[in-house]
N, C-alpha and C positions, 0 to 999 in steps of 0.2 A: 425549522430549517429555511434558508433562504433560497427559495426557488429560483430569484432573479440571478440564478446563477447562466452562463451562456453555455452549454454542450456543443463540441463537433465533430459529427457522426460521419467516421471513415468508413467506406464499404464499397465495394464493386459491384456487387448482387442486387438489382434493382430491388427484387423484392425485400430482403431482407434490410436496406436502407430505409425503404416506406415505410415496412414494420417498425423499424428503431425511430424515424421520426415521428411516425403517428402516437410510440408510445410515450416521445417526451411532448407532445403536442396537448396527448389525454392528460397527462400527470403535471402542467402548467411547467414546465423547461421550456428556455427558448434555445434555440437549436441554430445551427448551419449544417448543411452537409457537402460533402465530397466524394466523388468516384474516385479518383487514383492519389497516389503520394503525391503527385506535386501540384495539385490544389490545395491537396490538406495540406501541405507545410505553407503553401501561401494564404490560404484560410489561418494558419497557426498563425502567422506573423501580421496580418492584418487584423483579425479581429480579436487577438488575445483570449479564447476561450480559456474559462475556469476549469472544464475539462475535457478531453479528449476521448471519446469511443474507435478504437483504432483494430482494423481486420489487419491482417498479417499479411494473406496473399491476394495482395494488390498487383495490378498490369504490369505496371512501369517503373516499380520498383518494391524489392520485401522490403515488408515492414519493421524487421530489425533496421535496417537502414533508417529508416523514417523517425526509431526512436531516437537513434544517436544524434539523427540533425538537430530534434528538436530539445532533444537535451543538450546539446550543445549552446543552447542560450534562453533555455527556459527550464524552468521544475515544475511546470501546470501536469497536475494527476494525468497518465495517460492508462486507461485501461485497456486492456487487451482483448480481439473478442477474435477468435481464430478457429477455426475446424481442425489445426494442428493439437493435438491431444497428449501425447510421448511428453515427459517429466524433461527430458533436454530441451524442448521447444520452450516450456516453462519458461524455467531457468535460465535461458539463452534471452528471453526478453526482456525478466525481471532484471538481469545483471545486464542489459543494457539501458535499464534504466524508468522498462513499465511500473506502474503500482499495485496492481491486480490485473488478473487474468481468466476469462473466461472461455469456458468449451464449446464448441457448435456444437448438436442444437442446443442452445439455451433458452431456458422459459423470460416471461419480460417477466414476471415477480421476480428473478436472479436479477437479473439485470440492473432493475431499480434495485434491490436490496444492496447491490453493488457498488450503484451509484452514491446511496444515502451515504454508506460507510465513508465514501471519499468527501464528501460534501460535509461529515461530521469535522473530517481528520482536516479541509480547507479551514472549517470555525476555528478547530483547533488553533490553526496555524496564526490565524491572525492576532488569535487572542493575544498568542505568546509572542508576537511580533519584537516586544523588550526585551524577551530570554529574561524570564523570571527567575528566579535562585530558587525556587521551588516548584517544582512541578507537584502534580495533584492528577491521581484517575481513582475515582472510588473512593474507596478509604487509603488506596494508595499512597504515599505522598514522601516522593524524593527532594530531602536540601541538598542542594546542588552546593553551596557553600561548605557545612558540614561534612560532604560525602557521607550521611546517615540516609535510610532509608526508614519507613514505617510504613506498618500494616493498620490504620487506627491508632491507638498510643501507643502499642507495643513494636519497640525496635527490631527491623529484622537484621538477624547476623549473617551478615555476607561474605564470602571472601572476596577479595579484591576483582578476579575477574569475573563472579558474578555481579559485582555491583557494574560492572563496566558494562556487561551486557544488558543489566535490567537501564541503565543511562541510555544505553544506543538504542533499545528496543521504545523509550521513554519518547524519545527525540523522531523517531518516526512512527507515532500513533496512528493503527490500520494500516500500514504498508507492508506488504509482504517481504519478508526483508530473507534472500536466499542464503544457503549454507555458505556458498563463497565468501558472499558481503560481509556475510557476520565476522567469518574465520581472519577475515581482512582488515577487518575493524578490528577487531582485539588482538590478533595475534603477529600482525602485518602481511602473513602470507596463507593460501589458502594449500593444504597436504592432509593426504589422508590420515594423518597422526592427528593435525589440528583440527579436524572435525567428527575424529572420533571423542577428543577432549570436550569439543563445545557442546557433542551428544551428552556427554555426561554432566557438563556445570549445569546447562539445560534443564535435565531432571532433576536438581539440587532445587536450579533457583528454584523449579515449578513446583517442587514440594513445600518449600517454603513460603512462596505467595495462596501458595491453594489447601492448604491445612486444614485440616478436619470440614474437608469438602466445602473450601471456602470458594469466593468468587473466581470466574477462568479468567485470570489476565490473557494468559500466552495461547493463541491457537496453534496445533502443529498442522504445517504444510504435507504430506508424507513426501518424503524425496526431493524436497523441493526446498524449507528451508519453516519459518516459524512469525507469526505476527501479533504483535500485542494490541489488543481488543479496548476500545473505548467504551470503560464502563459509568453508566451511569450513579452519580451520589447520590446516596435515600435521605429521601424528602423528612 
């Protein structure tokens, strides 16, 4: 993995800033840091980090706010790292726009493991910078042309809005992608009818990717929503 990647560690809490610098300092990440939102967004736009370690309750402004700005002219991974804990808080971040999200206290093994995943899903992204007509994870392997799916050779039978969802869930590898999004993405609107429907296609698709205790593509979020796992192809 390419460690020359740059991190910028949002955080109020002196201590808990040193900690998160010292750990990307031990683990060879170059780093910037910031005490409040409007460093970090001027740190955001000045030195273009690859990603974002982002606390939530910052001085001078919540960090909802913070994601919107910067999604408003950038899609660099913002990770969430908050002592806010309630499944709305989640939610309200991810459908503003974070990647993942983590709980105070957190251990730094989380942390890094957290990072990696983002850092696989950045390789990802570049790879596919052409938008290939195939996608590929594992034996996986979606023709985007076609609209066929496969598990290894054998074709999977989909219905139509499961293939739509295994497509969305394809197109953002490792992101936590919430009930709304999803219900939004396929359905155009988010109602407790259409996500009682997505619970269901859900457990279709994942019987059908994970068969006779095959590989987990789909992780489930509880209450919060579902993320498709970058798995590695055997050697």
């Amino acid at each position: 993995m390419n460690h020359n990647i740059l991190i910028l560690v949002v955080e109020d809490d002196v201590t808990v800033r040193n900690l998160m610098k010292t750990t990307m300092k031990a683990n060879g990440y170059r780093y910037i840091a910031a005490g409040n939102a409007n460093s970090a967004i001027m740190e955001a736009a000045s030195h273009k980090p690859d990603i974002i370690l982002l606390d939530l309750g910052l001085p001078d402004m919540d960090g909802i706010k913070v994601i919107e700005n910067i999604r408003s002219w950038t899609t660099t991974p913002i990770i969430v790292i908050s002592a806010r804990s309630e499944d709305e808080d989640k939610i309200e971040a991810l459908d503003a726009g974070a990647d993942d999200y983590i709980t105070k206290p957190f251990s730094v093994d989380e942390l890094l493991a957290r990072i990696r995943v983002t850092e696989r899903r950045l390789d990802y992204m570049i790879t596919k910078d052409g938008e290939e007509p195939v996608f590929e994870n594992g034996v996986l392997k979606i023709d985007h042309v076609a609209g066929c799916a496969y598990l290894g050779e054998e074709e999977l039978h989909l219905t139509p809005i499961e293939y739509k969802l295994l497509c969305l869930f394809a197109s953002h590898v490792g992101k936590v992608l919430t009930h709304t999004f999803i219900t939004k993405e396929v359905w155009g609107q988010c109602t407790e009818s259409n996500i009682a429907s997505m619970r269901v296609y859900m457990a279709n698709l994942r019987k059908k990717l994970e068969k006779d205790g095959g590989v987990q593509y789909i992780q489930t979020h509880i209450g919060i929503g579902y993320r498709m796992l970058k798995v590695e192809a055997d050697k």
